[in-house]
N, CA, C and O of each residue as an XYZ file, in Angstrom:
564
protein
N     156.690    150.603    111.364
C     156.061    149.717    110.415
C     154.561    149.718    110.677
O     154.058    149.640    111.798
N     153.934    149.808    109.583
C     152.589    149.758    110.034
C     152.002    148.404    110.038
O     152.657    147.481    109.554
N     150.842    148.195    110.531
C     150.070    147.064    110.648
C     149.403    146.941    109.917
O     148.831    147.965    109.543
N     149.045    145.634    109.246
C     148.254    145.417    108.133
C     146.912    144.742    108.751
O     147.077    143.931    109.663
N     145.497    145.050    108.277
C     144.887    144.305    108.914
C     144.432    142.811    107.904
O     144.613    142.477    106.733
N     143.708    142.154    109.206
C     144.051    140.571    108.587
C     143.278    139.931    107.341
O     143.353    138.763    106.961
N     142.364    141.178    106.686
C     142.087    140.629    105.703
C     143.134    140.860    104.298
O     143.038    140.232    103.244
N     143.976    141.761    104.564
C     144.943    141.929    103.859
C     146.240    141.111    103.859
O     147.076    141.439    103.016
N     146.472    140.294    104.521
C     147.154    139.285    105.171
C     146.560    137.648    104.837
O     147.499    136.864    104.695
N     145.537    137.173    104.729
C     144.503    136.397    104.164
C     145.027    136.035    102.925
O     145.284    137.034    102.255
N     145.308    134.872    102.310
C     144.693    134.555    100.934
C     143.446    135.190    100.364
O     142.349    135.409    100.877
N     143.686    135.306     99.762
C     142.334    135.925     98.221
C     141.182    135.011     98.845
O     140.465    135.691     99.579
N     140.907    134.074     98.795
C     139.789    133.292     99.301
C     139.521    133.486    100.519
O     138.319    133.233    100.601
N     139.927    133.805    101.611
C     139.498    134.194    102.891
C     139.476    135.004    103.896
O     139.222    134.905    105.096
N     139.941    136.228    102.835
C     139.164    137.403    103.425
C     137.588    137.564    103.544
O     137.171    138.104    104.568
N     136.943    137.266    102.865
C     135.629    137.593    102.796
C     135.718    136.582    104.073
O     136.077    137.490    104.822
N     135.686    135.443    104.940
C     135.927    134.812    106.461
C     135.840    135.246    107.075
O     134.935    135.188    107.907
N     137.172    136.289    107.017
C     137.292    137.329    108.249
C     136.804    138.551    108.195
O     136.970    139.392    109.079
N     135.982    138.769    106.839
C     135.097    139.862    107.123
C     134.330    140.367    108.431
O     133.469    139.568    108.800
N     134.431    141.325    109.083
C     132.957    141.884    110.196
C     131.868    142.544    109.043
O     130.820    143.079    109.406
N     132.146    142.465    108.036
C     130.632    143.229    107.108
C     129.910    141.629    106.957
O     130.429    140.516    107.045
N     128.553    142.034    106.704
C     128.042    140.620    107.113
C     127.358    140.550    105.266
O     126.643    141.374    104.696
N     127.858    139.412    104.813
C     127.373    139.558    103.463
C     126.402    138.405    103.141
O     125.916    138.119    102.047
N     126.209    137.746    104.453
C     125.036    136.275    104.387
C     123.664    136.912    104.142
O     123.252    138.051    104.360
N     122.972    135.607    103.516
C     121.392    136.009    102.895
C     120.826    135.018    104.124
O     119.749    134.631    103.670
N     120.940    134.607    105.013
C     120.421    133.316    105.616
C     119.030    134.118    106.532
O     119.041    135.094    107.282
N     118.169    133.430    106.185
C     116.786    133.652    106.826
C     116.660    132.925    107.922
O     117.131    131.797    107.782
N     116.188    133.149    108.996
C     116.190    132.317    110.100
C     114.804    131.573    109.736
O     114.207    131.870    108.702
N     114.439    130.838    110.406
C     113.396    129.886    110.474
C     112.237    130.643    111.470
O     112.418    131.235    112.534
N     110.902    130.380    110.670
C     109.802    131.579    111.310
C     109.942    131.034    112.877
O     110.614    130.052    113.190
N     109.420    131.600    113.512
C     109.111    131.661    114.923
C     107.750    130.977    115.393
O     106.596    131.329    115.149
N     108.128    130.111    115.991
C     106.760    128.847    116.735
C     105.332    129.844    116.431
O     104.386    129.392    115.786
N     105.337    131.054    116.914
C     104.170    131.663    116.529
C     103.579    131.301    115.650
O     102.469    130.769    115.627
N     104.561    131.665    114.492
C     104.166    132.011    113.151
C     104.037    130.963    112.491
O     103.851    131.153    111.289
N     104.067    129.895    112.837
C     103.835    128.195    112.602
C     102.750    128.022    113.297
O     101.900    127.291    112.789
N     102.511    128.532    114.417
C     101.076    127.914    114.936
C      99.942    128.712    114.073
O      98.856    128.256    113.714
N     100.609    130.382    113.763
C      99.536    130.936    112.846
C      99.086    130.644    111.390
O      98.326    131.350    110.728
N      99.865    129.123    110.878
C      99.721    128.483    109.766
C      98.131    128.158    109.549
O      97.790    127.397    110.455
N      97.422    128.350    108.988
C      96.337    127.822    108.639
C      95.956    126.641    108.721
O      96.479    125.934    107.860
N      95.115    126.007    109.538
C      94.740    124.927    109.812
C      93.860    123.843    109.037
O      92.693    124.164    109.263
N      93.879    122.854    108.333
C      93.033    122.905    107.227
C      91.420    121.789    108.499
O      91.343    120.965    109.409
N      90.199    122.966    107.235
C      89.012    122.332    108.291
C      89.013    120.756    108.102
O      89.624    120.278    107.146
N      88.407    120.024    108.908
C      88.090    119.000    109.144
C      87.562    118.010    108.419
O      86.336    118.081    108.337
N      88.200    116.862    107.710
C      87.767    116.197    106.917
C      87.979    114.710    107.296
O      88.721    114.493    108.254
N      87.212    113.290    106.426
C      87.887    112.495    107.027
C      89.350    112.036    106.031
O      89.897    110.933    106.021
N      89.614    112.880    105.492
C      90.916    112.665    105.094
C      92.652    113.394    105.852
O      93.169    114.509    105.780
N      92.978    112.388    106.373
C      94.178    112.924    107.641
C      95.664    112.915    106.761
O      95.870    112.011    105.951
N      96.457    113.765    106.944
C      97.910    113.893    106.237
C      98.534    113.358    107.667
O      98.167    113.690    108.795
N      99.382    112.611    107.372
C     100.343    111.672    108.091
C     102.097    112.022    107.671
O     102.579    111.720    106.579
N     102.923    112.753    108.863
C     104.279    113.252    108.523
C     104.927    112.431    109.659
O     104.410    112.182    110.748
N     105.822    112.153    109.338
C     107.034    111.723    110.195
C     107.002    110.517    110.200
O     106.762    110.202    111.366
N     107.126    109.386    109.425
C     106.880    108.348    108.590
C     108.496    107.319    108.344
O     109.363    107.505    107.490
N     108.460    106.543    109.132
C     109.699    106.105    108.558
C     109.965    105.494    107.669
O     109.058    104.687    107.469
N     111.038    105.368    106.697
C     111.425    104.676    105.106
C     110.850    103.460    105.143
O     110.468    102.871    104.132
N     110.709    102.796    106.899
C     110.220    100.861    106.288
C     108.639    100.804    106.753
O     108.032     99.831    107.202
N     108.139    102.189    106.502
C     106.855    102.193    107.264
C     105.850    102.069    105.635
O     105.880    102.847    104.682
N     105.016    100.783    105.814
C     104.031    100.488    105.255
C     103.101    100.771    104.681
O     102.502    101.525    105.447
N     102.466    100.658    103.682
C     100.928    101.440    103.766
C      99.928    100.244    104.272
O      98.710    100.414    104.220
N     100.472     99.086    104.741
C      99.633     98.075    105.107
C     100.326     98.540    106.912
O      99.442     98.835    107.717
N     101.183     98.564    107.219
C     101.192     99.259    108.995
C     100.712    100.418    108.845
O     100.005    100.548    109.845
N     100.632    101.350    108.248
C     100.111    102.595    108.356
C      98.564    102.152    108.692
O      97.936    102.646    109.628
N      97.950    100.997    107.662
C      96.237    101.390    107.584
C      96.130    100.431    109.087
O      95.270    100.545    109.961
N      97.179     99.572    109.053
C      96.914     98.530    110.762
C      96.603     99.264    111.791
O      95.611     99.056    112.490
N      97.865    100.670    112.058
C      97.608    101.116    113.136
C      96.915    102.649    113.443
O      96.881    103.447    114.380
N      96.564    102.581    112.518
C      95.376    104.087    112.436
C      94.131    103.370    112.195
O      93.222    104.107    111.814
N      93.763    101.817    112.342
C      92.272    101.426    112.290
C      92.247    100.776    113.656
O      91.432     99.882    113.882
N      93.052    101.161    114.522
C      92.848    101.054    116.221
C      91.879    102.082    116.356
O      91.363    102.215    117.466
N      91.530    102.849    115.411
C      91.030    104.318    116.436
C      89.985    104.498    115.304
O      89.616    105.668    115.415
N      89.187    103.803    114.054
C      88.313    103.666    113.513
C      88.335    103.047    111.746
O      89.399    102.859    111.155
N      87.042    102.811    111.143
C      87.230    102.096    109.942
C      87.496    103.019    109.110
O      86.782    103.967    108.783
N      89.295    102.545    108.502
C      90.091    103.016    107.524
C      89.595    102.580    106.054
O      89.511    101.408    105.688
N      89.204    103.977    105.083
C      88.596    103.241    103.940
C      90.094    103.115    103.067
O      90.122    102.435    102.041
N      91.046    103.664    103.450
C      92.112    103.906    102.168
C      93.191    104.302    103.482
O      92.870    104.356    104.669
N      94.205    104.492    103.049
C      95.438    104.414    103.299
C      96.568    104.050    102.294
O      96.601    102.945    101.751
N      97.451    104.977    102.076
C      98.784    105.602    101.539
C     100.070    106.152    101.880
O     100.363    107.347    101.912
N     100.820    105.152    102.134
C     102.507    105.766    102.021
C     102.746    106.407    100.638
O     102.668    105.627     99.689
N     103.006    107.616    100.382
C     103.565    108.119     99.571
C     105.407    107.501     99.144
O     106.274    107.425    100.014
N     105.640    107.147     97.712
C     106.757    106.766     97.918
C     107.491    107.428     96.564
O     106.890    107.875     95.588
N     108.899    107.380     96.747
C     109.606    107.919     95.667
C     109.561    106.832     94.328
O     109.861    105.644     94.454
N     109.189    107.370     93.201
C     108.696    106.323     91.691
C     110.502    105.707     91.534
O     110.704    104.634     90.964
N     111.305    106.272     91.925
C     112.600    105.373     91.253
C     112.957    104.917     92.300
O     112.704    103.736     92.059
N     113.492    104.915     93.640
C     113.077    103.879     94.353
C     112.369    103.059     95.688
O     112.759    102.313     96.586
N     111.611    103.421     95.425
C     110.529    102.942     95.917
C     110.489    102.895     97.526
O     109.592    102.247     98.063
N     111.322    103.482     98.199
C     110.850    104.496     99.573
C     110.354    105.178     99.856
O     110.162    106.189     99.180
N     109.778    104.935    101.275
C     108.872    105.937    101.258
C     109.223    107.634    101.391
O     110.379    107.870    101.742
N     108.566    108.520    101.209
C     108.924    109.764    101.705
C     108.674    110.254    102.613
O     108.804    111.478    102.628
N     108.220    109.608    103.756
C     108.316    110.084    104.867
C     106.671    110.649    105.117
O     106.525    111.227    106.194
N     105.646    110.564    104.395
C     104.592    110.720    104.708
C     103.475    110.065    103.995
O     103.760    109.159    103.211
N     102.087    110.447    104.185
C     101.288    109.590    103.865
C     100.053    110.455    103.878
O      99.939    111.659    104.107
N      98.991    109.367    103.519
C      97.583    109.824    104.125
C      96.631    108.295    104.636
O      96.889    107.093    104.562
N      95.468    109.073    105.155
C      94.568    107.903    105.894
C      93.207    108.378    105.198
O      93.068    109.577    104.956
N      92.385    107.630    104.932
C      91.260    108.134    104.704
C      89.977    107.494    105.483
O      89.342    106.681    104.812
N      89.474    107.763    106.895
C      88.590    107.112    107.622
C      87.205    107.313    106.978
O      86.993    108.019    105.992
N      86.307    106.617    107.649
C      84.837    106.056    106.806
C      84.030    107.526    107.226
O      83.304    108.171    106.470
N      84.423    107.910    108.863
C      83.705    109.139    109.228
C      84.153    110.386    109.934
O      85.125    110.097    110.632
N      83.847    111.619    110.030
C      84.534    112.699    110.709
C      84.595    112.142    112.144
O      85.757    112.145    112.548
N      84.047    111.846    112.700
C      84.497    111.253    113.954
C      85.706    110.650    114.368
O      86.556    111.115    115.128
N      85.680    109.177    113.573
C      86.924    108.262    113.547
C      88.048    109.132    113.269
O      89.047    109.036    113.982
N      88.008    109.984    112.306
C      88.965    110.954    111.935
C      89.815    111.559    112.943
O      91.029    111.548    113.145
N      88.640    112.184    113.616
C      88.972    113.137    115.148
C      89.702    111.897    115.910
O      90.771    112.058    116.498
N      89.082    110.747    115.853
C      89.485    110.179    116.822
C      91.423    109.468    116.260
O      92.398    109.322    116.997
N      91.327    109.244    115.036
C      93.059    108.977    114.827
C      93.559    109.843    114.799
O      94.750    109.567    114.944
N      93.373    111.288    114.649
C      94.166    112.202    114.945
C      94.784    112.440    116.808
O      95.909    112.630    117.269
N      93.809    112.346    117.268
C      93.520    112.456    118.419
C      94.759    111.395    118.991
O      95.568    111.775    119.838
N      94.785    109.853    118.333
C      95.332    108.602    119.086
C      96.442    108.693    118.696
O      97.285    108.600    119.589
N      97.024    108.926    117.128
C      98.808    108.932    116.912
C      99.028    109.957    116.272
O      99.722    109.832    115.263
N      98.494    111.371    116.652
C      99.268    112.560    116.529
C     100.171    112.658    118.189
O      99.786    112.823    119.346
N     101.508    112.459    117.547
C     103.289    112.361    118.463
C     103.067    110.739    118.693
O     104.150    110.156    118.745
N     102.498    110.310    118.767
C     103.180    109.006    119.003
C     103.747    107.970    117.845
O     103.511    107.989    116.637
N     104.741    106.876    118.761
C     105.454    106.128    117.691
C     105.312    105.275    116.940
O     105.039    104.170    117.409
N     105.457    105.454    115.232
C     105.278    104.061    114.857
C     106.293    103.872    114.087
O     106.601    104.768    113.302
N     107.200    102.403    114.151
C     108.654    102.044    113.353
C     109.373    102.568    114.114
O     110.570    102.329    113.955
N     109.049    103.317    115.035
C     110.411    103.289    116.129
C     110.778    105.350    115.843
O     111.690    105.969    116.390
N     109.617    106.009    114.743
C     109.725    107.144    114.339
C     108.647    108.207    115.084
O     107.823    107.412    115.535
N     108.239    109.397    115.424
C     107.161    110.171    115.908
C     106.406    110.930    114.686
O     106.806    111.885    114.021
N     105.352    110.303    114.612
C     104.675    110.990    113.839
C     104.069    111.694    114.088
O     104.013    112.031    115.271
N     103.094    112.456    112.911
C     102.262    113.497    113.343
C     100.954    113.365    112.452
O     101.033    113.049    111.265
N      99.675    113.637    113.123
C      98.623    113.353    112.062
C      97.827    114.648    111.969
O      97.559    115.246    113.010
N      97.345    115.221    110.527
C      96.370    116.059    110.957
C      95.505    115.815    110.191
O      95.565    114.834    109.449
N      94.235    116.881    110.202
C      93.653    116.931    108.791
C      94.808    117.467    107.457
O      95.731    118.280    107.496
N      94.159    116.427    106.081
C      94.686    117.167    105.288
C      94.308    117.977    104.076
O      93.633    117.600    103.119
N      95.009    119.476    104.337
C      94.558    120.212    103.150
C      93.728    119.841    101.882
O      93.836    118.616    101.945
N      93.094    120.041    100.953
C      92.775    120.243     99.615
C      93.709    120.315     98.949
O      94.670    120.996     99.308
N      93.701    119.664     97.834
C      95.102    120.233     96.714
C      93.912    121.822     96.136
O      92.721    122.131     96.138
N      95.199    122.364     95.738
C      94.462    123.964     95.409
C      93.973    123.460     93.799
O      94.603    122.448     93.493
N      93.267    123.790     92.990
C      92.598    124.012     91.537
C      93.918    123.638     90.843
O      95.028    124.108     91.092
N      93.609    122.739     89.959
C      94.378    122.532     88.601
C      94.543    123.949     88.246
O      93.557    124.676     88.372
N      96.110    124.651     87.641
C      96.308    125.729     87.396
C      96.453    126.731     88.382
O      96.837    127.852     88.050
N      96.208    126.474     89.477
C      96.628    127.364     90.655
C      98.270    126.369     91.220
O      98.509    125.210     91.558
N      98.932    127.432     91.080
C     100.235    126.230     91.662
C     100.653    126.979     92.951
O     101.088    128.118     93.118
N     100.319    125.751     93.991
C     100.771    125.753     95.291
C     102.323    125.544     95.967
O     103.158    124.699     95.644
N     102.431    126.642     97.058
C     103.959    126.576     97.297
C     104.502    127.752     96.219
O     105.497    127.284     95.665
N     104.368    128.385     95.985
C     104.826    129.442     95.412
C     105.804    128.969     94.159
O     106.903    129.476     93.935
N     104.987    127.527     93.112
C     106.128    127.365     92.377
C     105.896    127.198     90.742
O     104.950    126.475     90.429
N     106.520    127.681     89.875
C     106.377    128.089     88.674
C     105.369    127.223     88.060
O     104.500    126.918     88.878
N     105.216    126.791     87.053
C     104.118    126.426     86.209
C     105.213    125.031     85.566
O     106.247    125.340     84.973
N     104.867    123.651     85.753
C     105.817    122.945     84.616
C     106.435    123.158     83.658
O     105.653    123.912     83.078
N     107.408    123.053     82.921
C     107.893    123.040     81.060
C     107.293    122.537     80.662
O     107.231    121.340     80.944
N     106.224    123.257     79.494
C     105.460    122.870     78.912
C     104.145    123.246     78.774
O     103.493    123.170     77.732
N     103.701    123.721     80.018
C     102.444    124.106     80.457
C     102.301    125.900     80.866
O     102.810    126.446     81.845
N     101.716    126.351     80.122
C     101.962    127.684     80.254
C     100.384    128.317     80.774
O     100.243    129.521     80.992
């Protein structure tokens, strides 16, 4: 009697399981390098704020990033339907200094019990340049 092998033996649905041919698309995640070789955006006094927890404030946000100089603005970014935050923000200090210096004071440390991270933040790119590699709205051509 011969032997059958076990994808022939398998339900219809799970052979491709026990496949050894490898038919996944999965990209691994770049390599620390290639994250540190991310472009750094230059120095402004406007700081992007990540790692932000849902009950985190834009009135605790501007409290505890004006330990480390005078905050003209401050922003939790939040979702329009309901009204949590997304997990990040921005700060906008009075001078490049103060700047350096809140980056400096709660980039990794905790606020809400979460680790954040502060840096400078990017420029939005030109109206009509769409950033992130993503199509153009419906509507807007």
């Amino acid at each position: 009697m011969a032997l059958r092998s076990a994808a022939a033996v398998a339900p219809r649905g799970l052979s491709r399981l026990f496949s050894t041919i490898s038919t996944s698309h999965f990209v691994p995640p770049p390599s620390p390098a290639a994250a540190q070789a991310r472009e750094k955006a230059e120095p402004s006094t406007n700081l992007f704020v990540s790692g932000l927890s849902k009950r985190t404030t834009t009135e605790k946000l501007q409290e505890a990033f004006s330990q480390f100089g005078e905050v003209v603005h401050a922003r939790v970014v939040t979702d329009r339907v309901s009204g949590y935050s997304k997990g990040f923000g921005f700060v906008k200090y009075a001078t490049l200094d103060d700047a350096a210096k809140g980056i400096e004071g709660m980039d990794g440390k905790f606020l809400d019990g979460w680790v954040i991270f502060a840096e400078y933040a990017r420029p939005r790119p030109p109206f009509g340049q769409h950033g992130n590699n993503m199509a153009p709205p419906y509507g807007r051509q």
